[in-house]
Every structure is written in structure tokens, then in C-alpha cells.
C-alpha positions as CSV (number, residue, x, y, z in Angstrom):
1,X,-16.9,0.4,-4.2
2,X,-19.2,-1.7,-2.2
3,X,-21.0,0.3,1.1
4,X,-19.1,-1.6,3.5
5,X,-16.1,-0.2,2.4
6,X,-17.2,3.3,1.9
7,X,-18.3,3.5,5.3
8,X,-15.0,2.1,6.4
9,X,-13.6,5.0,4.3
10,X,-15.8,7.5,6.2
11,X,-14.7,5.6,9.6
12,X,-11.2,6.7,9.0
13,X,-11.9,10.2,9.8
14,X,-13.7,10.1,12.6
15,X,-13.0,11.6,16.1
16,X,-13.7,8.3,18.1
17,X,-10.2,6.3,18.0
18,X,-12.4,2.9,18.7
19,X,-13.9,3.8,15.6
20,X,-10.9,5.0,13.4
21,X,-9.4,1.1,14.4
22,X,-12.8,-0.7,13.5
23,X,-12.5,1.0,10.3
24,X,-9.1,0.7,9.6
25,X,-9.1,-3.5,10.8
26,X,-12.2,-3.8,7.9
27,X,-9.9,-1.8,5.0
28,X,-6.9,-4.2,6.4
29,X,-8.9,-7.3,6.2
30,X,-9.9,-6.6,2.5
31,X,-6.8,-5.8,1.7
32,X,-5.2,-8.4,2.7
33,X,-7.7,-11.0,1.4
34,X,-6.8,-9.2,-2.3
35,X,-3.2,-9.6,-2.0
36,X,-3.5,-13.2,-0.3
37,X,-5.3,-14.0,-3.1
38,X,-3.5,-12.6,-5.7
39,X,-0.2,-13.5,-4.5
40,X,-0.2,-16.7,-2.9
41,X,2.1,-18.5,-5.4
42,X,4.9,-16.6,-4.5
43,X,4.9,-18.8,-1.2
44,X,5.8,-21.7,-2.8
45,X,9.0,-20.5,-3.8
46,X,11.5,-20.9,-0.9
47,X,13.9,-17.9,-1.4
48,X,10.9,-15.4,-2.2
49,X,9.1,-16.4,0.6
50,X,12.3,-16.0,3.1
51,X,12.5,-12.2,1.2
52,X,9.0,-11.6,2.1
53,X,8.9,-12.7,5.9
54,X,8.0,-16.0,5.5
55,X,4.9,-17.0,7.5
56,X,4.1,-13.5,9.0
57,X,4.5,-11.2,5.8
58,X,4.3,-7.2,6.9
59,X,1.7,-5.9,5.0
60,X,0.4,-2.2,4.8
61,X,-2.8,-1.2,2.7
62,X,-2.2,1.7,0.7
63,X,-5.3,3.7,0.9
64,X,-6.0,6.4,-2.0
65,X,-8.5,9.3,-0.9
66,X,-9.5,12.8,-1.6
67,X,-7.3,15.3,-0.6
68,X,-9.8,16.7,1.2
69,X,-10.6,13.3,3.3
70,X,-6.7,13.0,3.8
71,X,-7.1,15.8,6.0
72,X,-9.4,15.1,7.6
73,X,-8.0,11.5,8.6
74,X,-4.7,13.4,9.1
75,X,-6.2,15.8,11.9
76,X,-8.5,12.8,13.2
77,X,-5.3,10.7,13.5
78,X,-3.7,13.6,15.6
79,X,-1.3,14.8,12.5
80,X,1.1,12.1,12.1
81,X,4.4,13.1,10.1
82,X,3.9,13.7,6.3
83,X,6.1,10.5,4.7
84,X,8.7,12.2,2.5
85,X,7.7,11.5,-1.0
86,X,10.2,11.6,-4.1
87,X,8.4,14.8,-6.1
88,X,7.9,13.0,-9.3
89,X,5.3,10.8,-7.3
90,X,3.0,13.7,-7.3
91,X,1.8,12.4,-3.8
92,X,1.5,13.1,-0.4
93,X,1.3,10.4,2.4
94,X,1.5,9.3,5.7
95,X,1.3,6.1,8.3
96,X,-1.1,4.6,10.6
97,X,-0.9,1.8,13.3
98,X,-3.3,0.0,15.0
99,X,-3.5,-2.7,17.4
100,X,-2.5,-6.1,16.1
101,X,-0.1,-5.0,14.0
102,X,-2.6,-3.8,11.3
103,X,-0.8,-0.5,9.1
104,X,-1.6,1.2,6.5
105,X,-0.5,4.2,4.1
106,X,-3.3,7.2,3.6
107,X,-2.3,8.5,0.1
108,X,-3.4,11.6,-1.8
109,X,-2.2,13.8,-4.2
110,X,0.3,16.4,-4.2
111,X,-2.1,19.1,-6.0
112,X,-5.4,19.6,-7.0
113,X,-3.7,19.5,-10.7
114,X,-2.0,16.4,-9.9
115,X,-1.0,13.5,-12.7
116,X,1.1,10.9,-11.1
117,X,-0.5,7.2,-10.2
118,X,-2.5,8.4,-7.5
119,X,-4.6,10.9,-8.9
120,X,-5.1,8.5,-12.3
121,X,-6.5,6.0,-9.5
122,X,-8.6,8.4,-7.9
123,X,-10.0,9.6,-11.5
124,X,-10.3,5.8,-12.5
125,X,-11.7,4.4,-9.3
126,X,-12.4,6.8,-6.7
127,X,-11.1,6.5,-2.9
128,X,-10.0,2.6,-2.2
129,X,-7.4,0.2,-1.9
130,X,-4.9,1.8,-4.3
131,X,-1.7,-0.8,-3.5
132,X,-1.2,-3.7,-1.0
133,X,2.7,-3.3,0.1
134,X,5.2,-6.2,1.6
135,X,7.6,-5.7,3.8
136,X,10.9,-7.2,1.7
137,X,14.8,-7.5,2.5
138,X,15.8,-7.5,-1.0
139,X,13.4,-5.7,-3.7
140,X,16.2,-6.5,-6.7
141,X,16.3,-10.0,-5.9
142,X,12.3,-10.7,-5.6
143,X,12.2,-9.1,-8.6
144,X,14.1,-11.0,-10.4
145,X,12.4,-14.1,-9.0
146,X,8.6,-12.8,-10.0
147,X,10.2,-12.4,-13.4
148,X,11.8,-15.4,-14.0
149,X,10.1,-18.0,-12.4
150,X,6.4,-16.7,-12.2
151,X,6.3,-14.5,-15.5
152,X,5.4,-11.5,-13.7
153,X,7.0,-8.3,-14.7
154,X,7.6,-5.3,-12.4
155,X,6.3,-2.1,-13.3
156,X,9.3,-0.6,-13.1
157,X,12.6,-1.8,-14.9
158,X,14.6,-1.0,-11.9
159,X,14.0,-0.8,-8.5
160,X,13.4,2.8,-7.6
161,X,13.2,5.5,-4.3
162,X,10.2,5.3,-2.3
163,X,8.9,7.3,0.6
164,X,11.2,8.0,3.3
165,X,14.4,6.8,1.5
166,X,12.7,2.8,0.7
167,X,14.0,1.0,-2.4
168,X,10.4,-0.1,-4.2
169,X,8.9,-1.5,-7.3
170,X,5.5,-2.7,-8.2
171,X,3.7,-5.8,-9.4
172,X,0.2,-5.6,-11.2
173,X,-0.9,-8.9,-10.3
174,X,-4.3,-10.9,-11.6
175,X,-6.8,-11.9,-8.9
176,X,-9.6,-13.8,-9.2
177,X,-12.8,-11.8,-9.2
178,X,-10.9,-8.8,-8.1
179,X,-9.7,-8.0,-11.7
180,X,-5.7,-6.5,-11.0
181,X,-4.4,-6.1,-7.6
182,X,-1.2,-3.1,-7.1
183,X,1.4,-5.1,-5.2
184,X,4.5,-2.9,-4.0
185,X,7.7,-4.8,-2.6
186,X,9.3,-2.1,-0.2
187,X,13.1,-2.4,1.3
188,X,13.8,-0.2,4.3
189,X,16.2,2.9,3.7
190,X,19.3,1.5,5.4
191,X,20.2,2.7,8.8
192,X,23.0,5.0,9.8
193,X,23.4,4.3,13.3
């Protein structure tokens, strides 16, 4: 991990808010550039590109860390709910906002024992940009679509339960100069109002 980005890291836990959004806006701006790059095909495709958002895709960076800097960006952030994770993610998570419309996902895992993808990532890489995540209306059908027409298989054969009741999958896509880049295609749980 470069310095830029492990100060960025460090930012995320501070107690100065100004700070906390400088940091979060350089992690966002990475982020983005990796998926951007890595997945700017897909907007040639019509139907994908309407099941992504079109022109202004929502994007959240999926940030892996410590368990022990979770916590600390947890309490720095004011202890935002904990996202309910399905157990055999062996994760724990939660959201962040920031002005312009930047978000992102702080991730850790469940246990110091852990063995689920974010602890592997953590092992492998240390804390980063684990996953870049798009906002999509209809997981099933843009996976089908990355299959078929861009030979790009998801990670999972069918789409499964994310956090907080979301319909997901994942795409390991190549990026140039960036090796693989975690893409993760999240529907909303439905609403029961």
C-alpha cells in the first residue's frame, strides 16, 4: 500500500470530522478510479448500463481494516449502526457518508479467528480497498449480461443475501496496472411500506 493511502487509512479514525472526509474523499477517489478502470466496458452495453444508473453509477468503497482500527473509526464516526451481516460472511460492517455523495463500507472481521473473504484479504494484503460496490436494480439480470456478453463470470453461481437483507454477487475483474479489482453488484432489500 502506497503512503498516501495509509495515511488516508489512519485519517479515517481521527477525531477532527474535516479530517475523517479528507481521508475518506482520497480512499473514494482511488477507488473509484480502480473500478472506472476496470469496468468501463460494461457502459457500452445499453441494458447494463440502465441496471447500473446510467451516467451517475452509486458507488461505495469497501474498506477492509483491522479490527482494531474498525473501532476506532466506529467511535470516531460517532457509532453508526453495525450492518447486519449473513454469519457465514464472517464479517462485521458498517456505513459512512460524506458530502458529495461519497460512501463507503468499513469492513472487518467477525473474530480474531476469522476465515471468511475478509480476513483472507487482510492476511493477503493488509487494510485497503477490499471491493468497489454498484448500486444495481437487478443483480440476476447484470449477471447474466457480464457472463454472456463480456465473458466475465460471477463469483458466485447465484445471486446471494448481503448485508442488511441486499441481493449481491461479485465480479473479479482485470485492471490494468492494478492487477484484479473486487466488484460487487448490490440490489436493495425490497421495501415493506
Amino acid at each position: 500500500m502506497n503512503e498516501l493511502m495509509q495515511r488516508a487509512i489512519e485519517g479515517m479514525s481521527s477525531p477532527d470530522s474535516e479530517t475523517r472526509a479528507v481521508s475518506a474523499t482520497e480512499i473514494y477517489k482511488t477507488g473509484r478510479a480502480l473500478a472506472d478502470h476496470a469496468a468501463y466496458p460494461w457502459w457500452g452495453d445499453e441494458e447494463l448500463a440502465v441496471l447500473l444508473n446510467g451516467n451517475d453509477p452509486k458507488m461505495t468503497i469497501g474498506l477492509a481494516v483491522t479490527p482494531d482500527r474498525f473501532k476506532q473509526i466506529h467511535e470516531a464516526s460517532g457509532l453508526p449502526r453495525l450492518s447486519e451481516v449473513p454469519p457465514d460472511q464472517d464479517a462485521l460492517e458498517f456505513e459512512l457518508h460524506f458530502p458529495g455523495g461519497l460512501s463507503m463500507d468499513i469492513l472487518t472481521t467477525s473474530t480474531p479467528a476469522a476465515t471468511g473473504a475478509i480476513a483472507r484479504f487482510l492476511q493477503k494484503f493488509g487494510e485497503g480497498i477490499q471491493q468497489i460496490e454498484y448500486l444495481c436494480k437487478d443483480v440476476d439480470r447484470a449477471t447474466q449480461i457480464l457472463k454472456t456478453k463480456f465473458d466475465v463470470p460471477a463469483i458466485y453461481p447465484e445471486t446471494r443475501l448481503g448485508a442488511d437483507g441486499t441481493r449481491v454477487n461479485f465480479f473479479l475483474i482485470s485492471a490494468p496496472d492494478a492487477g484484479k479489482v473486487l466488484i460487487e453488484l448490490y440490489e436493495p432489500a425490497p421495501r415493506l411500506d
